[in-house]
MINUTI-945147 format. One line per 8 residues: for each residue x, y, z of C-alpha. Coordinates in Angstrom, 2 decimals, always signed. Example, Ala and Ser with C-alpha at 12.3 -4.5 7.8 and 13.67 -1.06 7.14 Angstrom:
% MINUTI-945147
+12.30:-4.50:+7.80; +13.67:-1.06:+7.14
***
This chain:
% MINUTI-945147
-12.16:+72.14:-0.75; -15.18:+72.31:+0.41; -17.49:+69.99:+2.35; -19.73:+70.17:-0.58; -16.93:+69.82:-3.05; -15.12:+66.97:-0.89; -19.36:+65.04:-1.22; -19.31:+65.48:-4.61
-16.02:+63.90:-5.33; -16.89:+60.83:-3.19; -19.95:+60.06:-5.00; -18.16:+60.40:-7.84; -15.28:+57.70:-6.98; -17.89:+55.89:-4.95; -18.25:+52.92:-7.94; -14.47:+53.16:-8.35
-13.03:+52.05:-5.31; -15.28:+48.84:-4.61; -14.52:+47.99:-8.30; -11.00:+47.78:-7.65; -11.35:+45.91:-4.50; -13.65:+43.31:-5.97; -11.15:+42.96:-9.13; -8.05:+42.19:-6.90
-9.83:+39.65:-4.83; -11.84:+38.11:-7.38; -9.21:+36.16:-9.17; -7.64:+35.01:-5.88; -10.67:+33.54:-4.62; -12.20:+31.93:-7.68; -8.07:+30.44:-8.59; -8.24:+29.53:-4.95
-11.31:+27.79:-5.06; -11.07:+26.20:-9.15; -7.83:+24.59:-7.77; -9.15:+23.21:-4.62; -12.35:+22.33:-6.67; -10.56:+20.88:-9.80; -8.14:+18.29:-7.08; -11.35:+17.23:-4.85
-13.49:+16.69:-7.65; -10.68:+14.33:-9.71; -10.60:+12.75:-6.45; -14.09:+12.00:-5.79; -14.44:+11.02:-9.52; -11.24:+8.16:-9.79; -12.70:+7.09:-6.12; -16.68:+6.93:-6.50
-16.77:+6.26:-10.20; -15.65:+2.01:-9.80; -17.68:+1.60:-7.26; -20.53:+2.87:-9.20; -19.52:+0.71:-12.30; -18.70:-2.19:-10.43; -22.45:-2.12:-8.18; -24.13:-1.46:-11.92
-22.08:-4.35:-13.90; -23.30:-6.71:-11.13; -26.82:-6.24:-11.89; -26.28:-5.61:-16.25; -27.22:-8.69:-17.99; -24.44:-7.96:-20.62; -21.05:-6.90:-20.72; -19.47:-3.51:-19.43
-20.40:-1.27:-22.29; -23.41:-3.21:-23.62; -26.36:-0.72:-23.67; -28.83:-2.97:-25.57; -28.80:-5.55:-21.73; -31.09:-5.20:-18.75; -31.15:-4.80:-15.01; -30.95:-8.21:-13.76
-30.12:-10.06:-10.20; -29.14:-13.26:-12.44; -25.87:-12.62:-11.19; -25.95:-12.51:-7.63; -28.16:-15.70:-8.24; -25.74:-17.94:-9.69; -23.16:-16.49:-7.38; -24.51:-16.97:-4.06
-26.40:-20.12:-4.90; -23.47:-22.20:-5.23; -21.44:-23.58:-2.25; -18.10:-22.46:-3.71; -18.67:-19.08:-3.15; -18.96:-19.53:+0.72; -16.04:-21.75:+1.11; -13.98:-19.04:-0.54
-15.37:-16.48:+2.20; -14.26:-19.12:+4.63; -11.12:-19.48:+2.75; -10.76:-15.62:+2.62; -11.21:-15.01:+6.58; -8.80:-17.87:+7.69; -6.22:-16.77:+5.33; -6.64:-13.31:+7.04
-6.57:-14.29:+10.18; -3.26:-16.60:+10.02; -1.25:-13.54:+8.31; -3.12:-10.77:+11.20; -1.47:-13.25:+13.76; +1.98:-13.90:+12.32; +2.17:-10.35:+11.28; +1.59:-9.15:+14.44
+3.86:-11.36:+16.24; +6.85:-10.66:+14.35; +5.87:-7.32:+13.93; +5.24:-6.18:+17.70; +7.97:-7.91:+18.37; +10.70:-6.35:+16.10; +8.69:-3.25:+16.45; +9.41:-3.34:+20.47
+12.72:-4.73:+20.11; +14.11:-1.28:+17.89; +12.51:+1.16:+19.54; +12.21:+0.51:+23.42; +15.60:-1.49:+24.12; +19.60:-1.61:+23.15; +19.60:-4.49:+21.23; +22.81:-4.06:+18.77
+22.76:-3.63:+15.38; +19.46:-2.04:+15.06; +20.25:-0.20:+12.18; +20.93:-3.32:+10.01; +18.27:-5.01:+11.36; +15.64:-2.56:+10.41; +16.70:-2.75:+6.44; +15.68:-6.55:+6.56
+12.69:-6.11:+8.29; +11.86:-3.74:+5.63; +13.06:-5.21:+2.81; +9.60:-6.38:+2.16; +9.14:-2.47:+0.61; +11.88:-3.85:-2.42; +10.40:-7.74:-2.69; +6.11:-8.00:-3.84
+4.64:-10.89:-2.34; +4.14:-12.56:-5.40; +7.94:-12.27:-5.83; +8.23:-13.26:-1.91; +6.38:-16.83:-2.91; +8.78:-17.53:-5.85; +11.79:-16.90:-3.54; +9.99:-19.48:-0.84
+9.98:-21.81:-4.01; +13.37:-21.99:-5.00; +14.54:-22.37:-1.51; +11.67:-24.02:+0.14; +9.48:-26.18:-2.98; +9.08:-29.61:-2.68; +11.49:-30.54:-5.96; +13.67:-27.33:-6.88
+14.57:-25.77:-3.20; +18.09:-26.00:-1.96; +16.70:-26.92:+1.54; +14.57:-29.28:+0.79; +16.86:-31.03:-1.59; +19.75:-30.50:+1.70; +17.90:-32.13:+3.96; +17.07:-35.07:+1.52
+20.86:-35.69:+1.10; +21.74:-35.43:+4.41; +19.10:-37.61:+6.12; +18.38:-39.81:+2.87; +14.44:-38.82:+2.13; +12.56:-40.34:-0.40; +9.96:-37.19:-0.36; +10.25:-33.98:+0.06
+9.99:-32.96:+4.16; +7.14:-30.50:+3.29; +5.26:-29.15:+0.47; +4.91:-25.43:+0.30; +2.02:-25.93:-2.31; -0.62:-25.49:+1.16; -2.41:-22.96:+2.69; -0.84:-23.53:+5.94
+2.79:-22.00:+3.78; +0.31:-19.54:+1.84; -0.31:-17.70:+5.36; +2.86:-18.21:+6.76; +4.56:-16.36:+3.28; +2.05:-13.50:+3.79; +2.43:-13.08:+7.22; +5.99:-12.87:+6.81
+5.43:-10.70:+3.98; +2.92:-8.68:+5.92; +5.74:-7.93:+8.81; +6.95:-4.62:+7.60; +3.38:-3.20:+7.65; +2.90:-4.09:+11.52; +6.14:-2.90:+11.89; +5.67:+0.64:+10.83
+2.13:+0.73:+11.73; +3.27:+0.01:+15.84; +6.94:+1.16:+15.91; +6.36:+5.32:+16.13; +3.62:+4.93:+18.75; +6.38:+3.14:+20.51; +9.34:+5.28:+19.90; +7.34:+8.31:+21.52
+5.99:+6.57:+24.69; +6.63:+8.44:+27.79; +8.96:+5.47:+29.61; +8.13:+6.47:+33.18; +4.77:+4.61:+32.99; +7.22:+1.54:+32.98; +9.45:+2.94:+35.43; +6.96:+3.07:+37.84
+5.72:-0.58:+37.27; +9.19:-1.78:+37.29; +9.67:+0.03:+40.54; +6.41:-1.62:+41.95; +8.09:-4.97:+41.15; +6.87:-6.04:+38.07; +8.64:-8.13:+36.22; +9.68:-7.08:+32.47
+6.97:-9.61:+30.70; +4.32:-8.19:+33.15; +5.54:-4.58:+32.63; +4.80:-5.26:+28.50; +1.57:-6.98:+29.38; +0.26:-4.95:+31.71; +1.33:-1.08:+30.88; +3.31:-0.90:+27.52
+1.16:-2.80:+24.95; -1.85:-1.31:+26.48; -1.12:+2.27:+26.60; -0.16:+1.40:+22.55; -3.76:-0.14:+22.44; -4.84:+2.02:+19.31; -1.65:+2.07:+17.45; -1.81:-2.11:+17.48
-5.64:-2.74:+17.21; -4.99:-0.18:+13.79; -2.31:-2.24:+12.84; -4.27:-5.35:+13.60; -7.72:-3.97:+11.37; -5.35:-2.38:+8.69; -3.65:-5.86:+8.63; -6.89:-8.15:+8.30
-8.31:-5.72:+5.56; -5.13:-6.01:+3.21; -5.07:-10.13:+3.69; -8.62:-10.26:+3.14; -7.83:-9.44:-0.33; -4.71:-11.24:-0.67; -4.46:-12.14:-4.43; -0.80:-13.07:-5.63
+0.96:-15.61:-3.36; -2.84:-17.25:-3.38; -2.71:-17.63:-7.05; +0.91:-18.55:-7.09; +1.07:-21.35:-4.03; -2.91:-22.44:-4.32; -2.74:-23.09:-8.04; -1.39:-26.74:-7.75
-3.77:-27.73:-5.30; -6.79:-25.82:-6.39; -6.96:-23.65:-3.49; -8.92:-19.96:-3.92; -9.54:-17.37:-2.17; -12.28:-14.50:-3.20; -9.45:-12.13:-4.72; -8.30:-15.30:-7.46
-11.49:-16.22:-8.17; -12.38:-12.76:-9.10; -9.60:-12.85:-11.10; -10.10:-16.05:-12.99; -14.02:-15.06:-13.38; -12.75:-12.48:-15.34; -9.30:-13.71:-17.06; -9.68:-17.37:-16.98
-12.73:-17.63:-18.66; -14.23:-17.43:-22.04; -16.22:-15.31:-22.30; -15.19:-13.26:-19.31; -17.60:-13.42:-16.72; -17.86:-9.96:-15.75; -21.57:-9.67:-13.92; -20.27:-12.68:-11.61
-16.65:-11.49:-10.85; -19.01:-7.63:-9.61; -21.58:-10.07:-7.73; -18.65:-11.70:-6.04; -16.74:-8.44:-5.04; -20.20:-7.11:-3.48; -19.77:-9.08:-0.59; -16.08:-8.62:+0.04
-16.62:-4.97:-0.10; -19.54:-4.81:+2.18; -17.61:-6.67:+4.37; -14.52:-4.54:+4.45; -16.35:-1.78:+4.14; -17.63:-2.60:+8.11; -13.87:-3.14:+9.06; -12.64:+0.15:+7.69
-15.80:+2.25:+9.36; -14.24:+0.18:+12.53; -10.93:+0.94:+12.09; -11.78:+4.71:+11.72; -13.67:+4.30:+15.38; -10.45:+3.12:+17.25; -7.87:+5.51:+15.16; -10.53:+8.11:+16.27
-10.43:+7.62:+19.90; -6.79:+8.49:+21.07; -6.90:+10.72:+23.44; -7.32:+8.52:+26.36; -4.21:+6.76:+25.48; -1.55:+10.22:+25.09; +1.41:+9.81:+27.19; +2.87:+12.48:+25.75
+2.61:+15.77:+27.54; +4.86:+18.92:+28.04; +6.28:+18.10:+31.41; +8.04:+15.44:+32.40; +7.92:+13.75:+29.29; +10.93:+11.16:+28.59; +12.09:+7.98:+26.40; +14.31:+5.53:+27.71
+15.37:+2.02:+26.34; +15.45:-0.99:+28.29; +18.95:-2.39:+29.23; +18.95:-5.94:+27.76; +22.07:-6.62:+29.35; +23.90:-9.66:+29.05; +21.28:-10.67:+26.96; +22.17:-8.60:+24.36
+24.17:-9.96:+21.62; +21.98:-13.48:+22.42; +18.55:-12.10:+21.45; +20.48:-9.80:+18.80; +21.64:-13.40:+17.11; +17.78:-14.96:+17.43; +17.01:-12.22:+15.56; +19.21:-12.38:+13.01
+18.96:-15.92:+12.77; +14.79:-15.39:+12.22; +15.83:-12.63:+9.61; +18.32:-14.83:+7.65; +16.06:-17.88:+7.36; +12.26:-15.98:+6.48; +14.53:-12.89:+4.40; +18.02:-12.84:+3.77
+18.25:-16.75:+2.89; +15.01:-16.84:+0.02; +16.74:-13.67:-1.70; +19.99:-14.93:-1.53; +18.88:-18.33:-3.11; +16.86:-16.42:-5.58; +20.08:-14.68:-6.80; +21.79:-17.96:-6.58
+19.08:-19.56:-9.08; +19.22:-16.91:-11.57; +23.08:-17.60:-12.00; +22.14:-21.48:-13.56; +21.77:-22.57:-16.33; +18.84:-24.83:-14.92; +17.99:-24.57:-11.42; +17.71:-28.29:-10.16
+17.55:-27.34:-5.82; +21.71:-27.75:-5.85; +24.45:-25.33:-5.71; +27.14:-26.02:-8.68; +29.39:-23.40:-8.77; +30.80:-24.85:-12.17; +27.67:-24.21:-14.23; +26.90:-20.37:-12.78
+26.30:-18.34:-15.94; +24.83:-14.48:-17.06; +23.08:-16.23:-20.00; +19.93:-15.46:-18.00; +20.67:-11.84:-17.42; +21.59:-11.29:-20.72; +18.46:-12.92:-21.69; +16.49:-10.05:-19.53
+18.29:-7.33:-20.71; +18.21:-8.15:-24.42; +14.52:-9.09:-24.16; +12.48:-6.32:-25.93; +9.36:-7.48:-23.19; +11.08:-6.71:-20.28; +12.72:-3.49:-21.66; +9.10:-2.46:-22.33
+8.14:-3.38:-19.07; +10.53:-1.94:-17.23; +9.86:+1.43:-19.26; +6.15:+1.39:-18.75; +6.46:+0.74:-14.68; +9.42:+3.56:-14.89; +6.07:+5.62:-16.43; +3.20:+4.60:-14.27
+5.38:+5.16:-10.88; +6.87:+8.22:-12.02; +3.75:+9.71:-13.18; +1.42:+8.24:-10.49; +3.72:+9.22:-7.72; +3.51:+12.73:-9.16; -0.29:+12.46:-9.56; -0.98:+11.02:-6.89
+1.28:+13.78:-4.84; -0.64:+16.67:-6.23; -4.01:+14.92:-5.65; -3.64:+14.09:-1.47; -1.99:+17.58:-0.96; -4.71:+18.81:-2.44; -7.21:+16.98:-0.22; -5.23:+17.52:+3.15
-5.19:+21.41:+1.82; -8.91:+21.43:+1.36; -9.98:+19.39:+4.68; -7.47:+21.06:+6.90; -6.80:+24.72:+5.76; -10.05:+25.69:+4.15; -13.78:+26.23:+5.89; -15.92:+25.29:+2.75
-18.54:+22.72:+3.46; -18.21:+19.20:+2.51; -14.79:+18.64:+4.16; -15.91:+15.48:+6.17; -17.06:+13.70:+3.36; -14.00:+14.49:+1.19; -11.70:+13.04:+3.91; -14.41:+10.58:+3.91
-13.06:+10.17:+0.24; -9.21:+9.60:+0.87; -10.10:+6.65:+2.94; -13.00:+5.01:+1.26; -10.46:+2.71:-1.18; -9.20:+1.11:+1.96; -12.79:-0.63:+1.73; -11.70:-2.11:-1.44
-9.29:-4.85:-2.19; -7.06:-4.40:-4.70; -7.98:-6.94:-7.07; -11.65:-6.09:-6.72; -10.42:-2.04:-7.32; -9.07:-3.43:-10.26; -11.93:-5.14:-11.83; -13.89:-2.16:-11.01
-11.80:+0.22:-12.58; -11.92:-2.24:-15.82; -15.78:-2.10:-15.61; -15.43:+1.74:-15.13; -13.57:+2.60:-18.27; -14.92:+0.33:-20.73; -18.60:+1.99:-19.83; -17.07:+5.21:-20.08
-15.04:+4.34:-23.34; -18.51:+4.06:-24.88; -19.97:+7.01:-23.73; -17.10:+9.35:-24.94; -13.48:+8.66:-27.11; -12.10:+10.79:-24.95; -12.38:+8.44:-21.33; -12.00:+5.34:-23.54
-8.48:+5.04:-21.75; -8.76:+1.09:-21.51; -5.67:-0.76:-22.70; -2.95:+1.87:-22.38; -1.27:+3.50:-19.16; -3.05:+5.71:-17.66; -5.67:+3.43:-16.81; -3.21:+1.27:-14.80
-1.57:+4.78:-13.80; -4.96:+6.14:-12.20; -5.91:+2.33:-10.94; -2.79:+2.51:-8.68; -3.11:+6.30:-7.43; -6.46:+5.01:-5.81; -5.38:+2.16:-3.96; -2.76:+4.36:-2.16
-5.00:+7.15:-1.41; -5.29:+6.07:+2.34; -2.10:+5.78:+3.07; -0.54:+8.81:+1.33; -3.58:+11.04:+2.47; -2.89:+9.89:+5.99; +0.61:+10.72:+5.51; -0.43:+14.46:+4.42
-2.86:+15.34:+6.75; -0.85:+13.93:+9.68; +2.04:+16.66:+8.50; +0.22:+19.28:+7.24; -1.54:+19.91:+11.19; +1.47:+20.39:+12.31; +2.62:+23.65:+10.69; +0.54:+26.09:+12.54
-2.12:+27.95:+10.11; -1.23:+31.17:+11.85; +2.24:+31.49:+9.44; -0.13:+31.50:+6.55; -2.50:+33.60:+8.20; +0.82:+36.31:+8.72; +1.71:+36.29:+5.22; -1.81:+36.98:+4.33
-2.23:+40.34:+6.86; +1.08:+41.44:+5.02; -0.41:+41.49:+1.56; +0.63:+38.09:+0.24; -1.94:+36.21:-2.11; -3.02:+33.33:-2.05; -0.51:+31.80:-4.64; +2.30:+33.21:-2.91
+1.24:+31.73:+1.16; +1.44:+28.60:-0.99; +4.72:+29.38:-2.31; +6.69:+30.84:+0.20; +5.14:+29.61:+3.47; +2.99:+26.29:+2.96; +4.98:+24.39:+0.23; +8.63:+24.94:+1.90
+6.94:+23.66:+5.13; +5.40:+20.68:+3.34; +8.46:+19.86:+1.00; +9.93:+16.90:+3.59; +5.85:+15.41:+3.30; +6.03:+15.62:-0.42; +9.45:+13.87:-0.53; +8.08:+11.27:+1.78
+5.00:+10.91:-0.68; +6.62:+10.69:-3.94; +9.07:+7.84:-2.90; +6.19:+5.87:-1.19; +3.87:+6.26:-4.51; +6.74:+5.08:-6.57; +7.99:+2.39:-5.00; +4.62:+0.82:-5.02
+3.00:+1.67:-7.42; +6.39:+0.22:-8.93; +6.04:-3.04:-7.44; +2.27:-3.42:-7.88; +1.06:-6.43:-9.30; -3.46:-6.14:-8.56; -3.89:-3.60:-10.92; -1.91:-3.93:-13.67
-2.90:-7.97:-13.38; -6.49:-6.51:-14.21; -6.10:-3.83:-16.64; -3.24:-4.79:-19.06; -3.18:-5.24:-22.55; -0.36:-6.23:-25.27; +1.89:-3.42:-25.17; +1.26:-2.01:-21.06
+2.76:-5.07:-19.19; +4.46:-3.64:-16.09; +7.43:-5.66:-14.57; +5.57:-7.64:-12.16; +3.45:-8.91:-14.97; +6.17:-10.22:-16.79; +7.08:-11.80:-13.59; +4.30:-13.24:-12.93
+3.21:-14.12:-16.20; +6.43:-15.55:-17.30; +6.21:-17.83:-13.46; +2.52:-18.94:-14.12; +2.81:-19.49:-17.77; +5.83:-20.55:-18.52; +7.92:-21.94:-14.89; +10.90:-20.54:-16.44
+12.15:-20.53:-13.32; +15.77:-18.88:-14.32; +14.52:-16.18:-16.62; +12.08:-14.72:-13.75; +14.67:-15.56:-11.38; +16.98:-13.19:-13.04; +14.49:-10.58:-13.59; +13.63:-10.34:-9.93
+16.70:-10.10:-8.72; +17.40:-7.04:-11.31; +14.16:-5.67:-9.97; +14.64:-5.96:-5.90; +18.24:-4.57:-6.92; +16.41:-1.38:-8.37; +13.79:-1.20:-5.54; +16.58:-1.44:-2.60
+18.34:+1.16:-4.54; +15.63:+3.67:-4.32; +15.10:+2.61:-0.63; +18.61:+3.18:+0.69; +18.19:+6.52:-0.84; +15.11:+6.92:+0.81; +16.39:+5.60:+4.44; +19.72:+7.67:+4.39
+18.26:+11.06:+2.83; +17.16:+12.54:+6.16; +13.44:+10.86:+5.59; +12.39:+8.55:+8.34; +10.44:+5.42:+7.24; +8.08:+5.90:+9.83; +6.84:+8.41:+7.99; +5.27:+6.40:+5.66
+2.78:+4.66:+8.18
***
């Protein structure tokens, strides 16, 4: 052929090739990027969308949905013109502060106790401290009730017998009990928030201050707790934030007494009052949230700045556990005796009440009964509970798993712009307390129910199934992205020289990878979103009650102390179920920090 000939032909197949080219990379980009595009921008809608509805209802003169009302600041007026509202700030703050510092006692402790020295039975010990993950602190006040209440616990009504009171010893109706139940409650979350950052501490930092002569208390004091500085002030801000918002045990122990916090008022504003008083419940939250909003833009500071606190290296790096000594098995029995009288005691009495017939504070094994559990499990309520939380945690946890792989896909693996304000996005709920998240996502749906049929999602599942994906965005997106950096994006990058699509690096390299961090995900989401009471307490209607809104319901309205005695235990028995699994299936609960 000829040099002519061989022109010819090119200019002939010149629009051929790039056509081809073009056609078997345009469907892997624009799949690649309608994906990514589709998961980010569900995200940014379930996230951004409240708190758009819930800053608008605060300033409507009418109801969520009520077109023919005006902009108004009525609202913020009556709100923050009336003394109440600042004693429940104060209220709010102390009640956070009590639980930050009896969390993160108990919680450092414990926390340095497992990972740094021999104490025995570690392995025993660390299912109590985390049964907290099976019992919901509303369900943690009822079990201080019946073993702790001023005229139905079995201690109480012990120590009256024994040292002839005419009145009970205590009443657990205070707020002093209210922080000392949360911060009990609230252990498990210092626990896993401080225990890893422990566990991998280089030990010859202490080595060489022990060396130096320093004794043990000023080896913790001076070198260990410090070079964890980040891992416990994160612990500490992550603590505060959650109590700030504390709703159930408030509403559950404050009721007799009339003492509120911002998260129950909200809730009464809008529940306990006819007709609701929506605009006031959204002026209250505004300050909560601009308040939390400050700690979580903190708490993103110090998690930031970690570098100057790495002990871990790749030489010389080692982790050693102190030798207790003969002061083993004697701190391993403080411990246990701590564990059996703030854990294993409340659940055991629990179980104990839900086998009488009427729970009067005393033990009488001649009246146990299963009247009460055959109660639950003929009762067509709890059946449909039970069957709608079986719905919203399966199908959250599976939602909510697609969503934050999605998002730790996008800001880690991709270049496209935005990717600082979509991470921005996985954390921004952690600015919003539950029971405010709630309201808002009330306000959001019934505006959007009147805009079109199809969002008018108010009053069945999914709108307590989407409510509770949010509200665990921060943790399970932290969870992600802290895996998904560490598989290297060069095997991706391999697969790709060697011809493999897009679809199929997902496939074959990332997903196998990331299967242990999608395990880890799904049991987290379900188990909470399981156990949740803030969002379902705000969204339900006749026919979507969840579990713990039987509970609680059936405690508030009704003290039948038996039935919901009996229920609970059934539940917790369910929960630790799933946990076990969880703790002996090769996942490590640290994980889910």
């Amino acid at each position: 052929m000829s040099v002519s000939d061989l022109i010819k032909q090119t200019l002939r197949d010149r629009h051929d090739w790039p056509r081809i080219r073009l056609f078997d990379r345009l469907p892997t980009i624009t799949t690649k990027r309608l994906l990514l595009g589709v998961g980010v921008g569900l995200v940014g809608f379930l996230v951004l969308s409240p708190v758009v509805f819930l800053v608008w209802t605060s300033v409507w003169s009418g109801w969520p949905g009520q077109f023919d009302a005006s902009f108004t600041l009525r609202n913020y007026q009556a709100v923050y013109s009336s003394i109440e509202t600042y004693r429940l700030f104060l209220n709010s703050v102390l009640v956070g502060l009590g639980v930050t510092c009896i969390a993160g006692f108990f919680g450092l402790m414990f926390a340095w106790l497992m990972a740094r020295t021999n104490v025995p039975t570690k392995g025993w010990m660390e299912l109590v401290i985390l049964s907290p993950y099976a019992i919901p602190s509303f369900m943690f006040a009822m079990m201080y009730i019946v073993t702790f209440g001023p005229h139905s616990g079995l201690v109480t009504t012990t120590l009256m017998d024994l040292f002839g009171l005419h009145s009970p010893p205590f009443n657990i109706y205070t707020p002093h009990w209210i922080v000392l139940i949360v911060g009990i409650n609230s252990t498990t979350t210092f626990y896993l928030l401080t225990v890893p950052a422990l566990q991998d501490m280089d030990a010859t930092y202490e080595e060489i201050a022990r060396i130096y002569g320093a004794s043990p208390l000023q080896t913790l004091r001076s070198v260990t707790f410090p070079l964890i500085k980040p891992a416990i002030l994160s612990a500490v801000l992550l603590t505060f934030i959650i109590s700030l918002g504390e709703f159930a045990v408030v509403a559950i122990l404050g009721a007799p007494e009339q003492f509120h916090v911002y998260a129950t008022k909200i809730w009464l504003s809008i529940t306990g009052t006819v007709p609701p008083q929506y605009g006031g419940a959204a002026a209250l939250s505004m300050s909560l949230l601009a308040v939390t909003v400050v700690l979580v833009w903190y708490y993103r500071k110090v998690t930031a700045r970690t570098e100057a606190f790495m002990t871990i290296s790749g030489e010389g790096y080692q982790t050693r556990q102190w030798d207790l000594g003969n002061w083993r098995w004697p701190i391993a029995g403080a411990l246990w005796c701590v564990l059996f009288v703030f854990w294993i005691l409340p659940l055991g009495v629990m179980a104990l009440a839900s086998l009488h017939d009427v729970w009067v504070g005393h033990v009488d094994l001649s009246a146990l009964t299963l009247s009460h559990y055959a109660e639950v499990f003929g009762s067509e309520l709890v059946r449909r509970a039970f069957t709608n939380s079986l719905v919203i945690g399966i199908g959250g946890a599976i939602l909510g798993t697609i969503l934050v792989t999605f998002l730790a896909y996008y800001t880690e693996r991709t270049e496209y712009r935005f990717r600082g304000f979509v991470d921005f996005l996985s954390l921004a709920p952690l600015a919003i307390p539950s029971i405010i998240l709630g309201a808002a996502v009330v306000f959001t749906y019934l505006w959007l129910g009147k805009i079109h049929p199809l969002l008018d999602i108010y009053g069945t599942l999914w709108i307590i199934m989407l409510g509770s994906v949010v509200v665990f965005l921060p943790v399970t997106s932290r969870i992600a992205v802290g895996n998904i950096v560490q598989i290297h994006h060069e095997l991706e990058e391999s697969a790709r020289i060697h011809g493999a699509s897009w679809f199929q690096q997902i496939r074959e390299v990332f997903l196998p990878l990331f299967r242990t961090t999608i395990g880890v995900i799904l049991f987290y989401l379900f188990i909470h979103i399981f156990r949740l009471l803030t969002i379902p307490i705000m969204t339900y209607t006749r026919g979507t009650e969840t579990v713990s809104v039987v509970i609680f319901l059936q405690w508030r309205n009704y003290a039948d102390l038996e039935f919901v005695s009996a229920i609970s235990v059934v539940f917790v028995g369910l929960m630790f179920v799933t946990i076990v699994v969880l703790r002996f299936s090769g996942l490590r609960f640290y994980q889910l920090r």
